[in-house]
C-alpha positions as CSV (number, residue, x, y, z in Angstrom):
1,X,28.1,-3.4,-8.9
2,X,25.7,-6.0,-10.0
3,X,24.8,-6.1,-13.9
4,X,21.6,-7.0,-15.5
5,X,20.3,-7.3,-18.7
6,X,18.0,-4.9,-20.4
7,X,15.1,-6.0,-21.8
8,X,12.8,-5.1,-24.9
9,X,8.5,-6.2,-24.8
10,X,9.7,-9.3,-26.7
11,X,11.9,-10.5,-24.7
12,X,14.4,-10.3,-26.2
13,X,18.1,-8.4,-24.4
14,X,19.2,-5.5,-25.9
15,X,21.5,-3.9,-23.4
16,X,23.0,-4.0,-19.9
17,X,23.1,-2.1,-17.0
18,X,24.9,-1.7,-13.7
19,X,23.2,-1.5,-10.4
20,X,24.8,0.3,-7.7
21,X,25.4,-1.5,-4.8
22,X,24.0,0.7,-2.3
23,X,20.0,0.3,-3.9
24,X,20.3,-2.9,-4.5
25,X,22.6,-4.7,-2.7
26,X,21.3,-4.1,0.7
27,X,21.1,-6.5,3.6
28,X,17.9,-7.3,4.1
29,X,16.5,-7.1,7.3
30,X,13.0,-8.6,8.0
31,X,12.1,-6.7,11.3
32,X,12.7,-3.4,9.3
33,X,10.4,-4.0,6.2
34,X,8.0,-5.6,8.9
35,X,7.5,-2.4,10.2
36,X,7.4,-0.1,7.5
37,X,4.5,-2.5,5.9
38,X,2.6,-2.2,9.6
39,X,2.9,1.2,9.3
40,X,1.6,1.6,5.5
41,X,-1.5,-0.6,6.3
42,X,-1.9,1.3,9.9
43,X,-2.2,4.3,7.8
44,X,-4.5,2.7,5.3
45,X,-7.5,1.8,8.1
46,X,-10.3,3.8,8.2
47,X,-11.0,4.1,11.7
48,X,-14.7,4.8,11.3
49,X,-16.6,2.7,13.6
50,X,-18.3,5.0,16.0
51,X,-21.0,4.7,18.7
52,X,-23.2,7.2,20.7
53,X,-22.4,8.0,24.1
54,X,-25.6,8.9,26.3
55,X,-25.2,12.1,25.4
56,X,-25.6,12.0,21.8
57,X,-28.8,8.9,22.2
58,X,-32.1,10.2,20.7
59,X,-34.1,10.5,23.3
60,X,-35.7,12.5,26.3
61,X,-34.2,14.4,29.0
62,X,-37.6,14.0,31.9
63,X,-37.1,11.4,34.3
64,X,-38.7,8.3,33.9
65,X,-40.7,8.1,37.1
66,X,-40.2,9.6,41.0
67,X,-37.3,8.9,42.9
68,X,-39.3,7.1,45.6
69,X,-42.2,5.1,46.4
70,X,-42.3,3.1,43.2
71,X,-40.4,0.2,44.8
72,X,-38.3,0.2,41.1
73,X,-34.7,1.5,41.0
74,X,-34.1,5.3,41.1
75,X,-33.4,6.2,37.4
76,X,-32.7,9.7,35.8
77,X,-32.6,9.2,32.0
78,X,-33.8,6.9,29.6
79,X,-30.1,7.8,27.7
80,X,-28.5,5.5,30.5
81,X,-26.3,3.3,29.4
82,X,-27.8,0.3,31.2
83,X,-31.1,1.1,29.4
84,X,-31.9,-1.1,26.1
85,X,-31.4,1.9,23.3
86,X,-29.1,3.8,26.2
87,X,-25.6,5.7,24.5
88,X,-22.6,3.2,25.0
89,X,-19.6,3.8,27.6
90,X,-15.6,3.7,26.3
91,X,-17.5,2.9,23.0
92,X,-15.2,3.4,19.6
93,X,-15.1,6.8,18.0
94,X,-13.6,7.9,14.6
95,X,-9.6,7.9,14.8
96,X,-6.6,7.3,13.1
97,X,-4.6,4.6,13.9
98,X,-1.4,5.8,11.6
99,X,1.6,6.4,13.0
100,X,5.2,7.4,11.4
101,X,8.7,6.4,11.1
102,X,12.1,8.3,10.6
103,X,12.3,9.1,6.9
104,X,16.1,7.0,7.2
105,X,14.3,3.7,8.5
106,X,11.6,4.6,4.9
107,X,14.1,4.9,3.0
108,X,16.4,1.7,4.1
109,X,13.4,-0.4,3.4
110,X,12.6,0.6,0.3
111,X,16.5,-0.3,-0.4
112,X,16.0,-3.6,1.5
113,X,12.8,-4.6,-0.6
114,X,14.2,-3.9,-4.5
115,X,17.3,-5.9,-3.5
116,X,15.4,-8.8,-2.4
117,X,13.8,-8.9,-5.6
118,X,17.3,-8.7,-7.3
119,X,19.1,-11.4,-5.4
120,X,15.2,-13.6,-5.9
121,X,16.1,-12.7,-9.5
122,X,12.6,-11.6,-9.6
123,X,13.5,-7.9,-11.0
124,X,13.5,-7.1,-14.2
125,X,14.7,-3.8,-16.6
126,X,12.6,-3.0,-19.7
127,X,14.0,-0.3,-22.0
128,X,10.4,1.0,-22.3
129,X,6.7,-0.1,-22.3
130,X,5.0,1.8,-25.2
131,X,1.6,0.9,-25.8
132,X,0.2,2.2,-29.0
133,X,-3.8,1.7,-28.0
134,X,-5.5,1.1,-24.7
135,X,-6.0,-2.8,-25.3
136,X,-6.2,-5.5,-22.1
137,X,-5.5,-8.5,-25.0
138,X,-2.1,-6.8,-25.7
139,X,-1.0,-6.3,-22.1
140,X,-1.6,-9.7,-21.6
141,X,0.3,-10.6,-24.4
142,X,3.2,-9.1,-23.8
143,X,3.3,-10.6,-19.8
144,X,3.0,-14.0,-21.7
145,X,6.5,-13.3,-23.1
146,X,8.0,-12.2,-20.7
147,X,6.9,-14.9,-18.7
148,X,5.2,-12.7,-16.1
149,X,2.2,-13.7,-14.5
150,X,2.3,-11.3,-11.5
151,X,4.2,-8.0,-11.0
152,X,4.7,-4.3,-10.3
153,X,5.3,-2.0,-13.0
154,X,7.4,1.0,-12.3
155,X,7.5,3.5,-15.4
156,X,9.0,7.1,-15.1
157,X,5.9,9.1,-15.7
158,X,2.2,8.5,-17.0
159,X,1.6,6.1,-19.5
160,X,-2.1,6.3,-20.0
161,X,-2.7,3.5,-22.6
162,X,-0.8,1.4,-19.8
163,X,-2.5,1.8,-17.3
164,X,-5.9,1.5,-18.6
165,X,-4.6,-1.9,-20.4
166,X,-4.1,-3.7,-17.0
167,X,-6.8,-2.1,-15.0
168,X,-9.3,-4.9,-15.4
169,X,-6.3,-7.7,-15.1
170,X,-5.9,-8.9,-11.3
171,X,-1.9,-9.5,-10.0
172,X,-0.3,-6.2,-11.6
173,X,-0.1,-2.4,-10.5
174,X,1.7,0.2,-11.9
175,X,2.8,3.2,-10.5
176,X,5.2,6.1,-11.1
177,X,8.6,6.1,-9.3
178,X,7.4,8.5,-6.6
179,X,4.9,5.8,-5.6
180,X,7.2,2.9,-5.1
181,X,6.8,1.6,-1.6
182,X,7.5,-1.5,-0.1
183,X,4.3,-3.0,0.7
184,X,3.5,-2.7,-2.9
185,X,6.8,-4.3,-3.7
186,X,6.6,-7.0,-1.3
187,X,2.6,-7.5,-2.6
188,X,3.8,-8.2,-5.9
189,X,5.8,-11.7,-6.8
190,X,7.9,-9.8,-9.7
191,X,9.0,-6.4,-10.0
192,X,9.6,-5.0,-13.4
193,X,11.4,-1.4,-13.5
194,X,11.9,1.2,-16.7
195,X,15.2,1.9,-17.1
196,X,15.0,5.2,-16.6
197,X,13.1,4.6,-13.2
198,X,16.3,3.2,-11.9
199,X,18.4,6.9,-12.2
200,X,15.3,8.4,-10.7
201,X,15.4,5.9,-8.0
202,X,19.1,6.1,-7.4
203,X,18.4,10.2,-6.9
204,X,15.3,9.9,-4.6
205,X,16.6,7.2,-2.2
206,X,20.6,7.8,-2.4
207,X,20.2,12.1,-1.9
């Protein structure tokens, strides 16, 4: 098993822990956490674009003019679709364009991801993240230590004077362990996990 040092808001190591091998020592495979990102983003799209087909175009029913003896084209709606102001054919509607993977392939990639920031040496394990007020100065402050200018926080359960302290501060996210995911891993340059995020990890991924 890989050990790392535990870390306190100063910087300073106070501890170490073991990582077990099968979280985060993980071949990484880029053709799995390519599709697990294509699948997140899929999932994020709204899919609202619509347009009106000639049934749904304003408009009325009463044939323009007489089948014959005009010398025009014969015509039955102004709703055509080769009319200006006519409904569209094969136009867009509203849809979803998210689609699912197996729950192993999820999971694999989420392994994949956190040990790519390990062997990066781009992880990192704070013994906690206590915030005694809601202040963006201090959040900032305590990045500057750490020498963190862009990460992912992972904290084991709501921390509101956290996460109001970085909402106004672009390059970092937190998130509960039940949100990890691995576009928001792979978004972020660092990642820096609680330690007792990585027992909750090790029970939600290794189960």
């Amino acid at each position: 098993m890989a050990v790392t040092g535990i870390l306190n808001i100063k910087n300073e190591k106070v501890g170490e822990i073991e990582l077990n091998d099968s979280l985060f020592a993980v071949d990484v495979k880029l053709y799995v956490l390519h599709d697990i990102v294509r699948m997140q983003r899929a999932s994020r799209r709204s899919g609202n674009a619509c347009t009106k087909t000639r049934g749904e175009v304003r408009g009325s029913g009463a044939k323009p003019w007489r089948q014959k003896g005009t010398g025009r084209a014969r015509t039955g709606t102004r709703k055509s679709p080769i009319w200006r102001g006519g409904g569209t054919v094969f136009g867009p509607k509203p849809r979803s364009y998210a689609f699912k993977l197996p729950k192993k392939v999820k999971k694999l990639g989420l392994k994949m991801a956190l040990s790519a920031r390990l062997s990066e040496e781009r992880l990192l394990v704070l013994d906690n993240f206590e915030m005694d007020e809601i202040k963006t100065k201090n959040f900032i402050n305590v990045m500057g230590t750490l020498n963190i200018d862009n990460a992912l926080i992972v904290i084991p359960g709501q921390n509101e004077n956290l996460e109001k302290s970085l909402r106004n501060v672009s390059g970092y996210k937190v998130m509960t362990t039940e949100g990890v995911n691995v576009y928001d891993i792979l978004l972020h340059k660092n990642i820096i996990l609680l330690q007792p995020c990585i027992g909750q990890l090790e029970e939600r991924l290794l189960s």
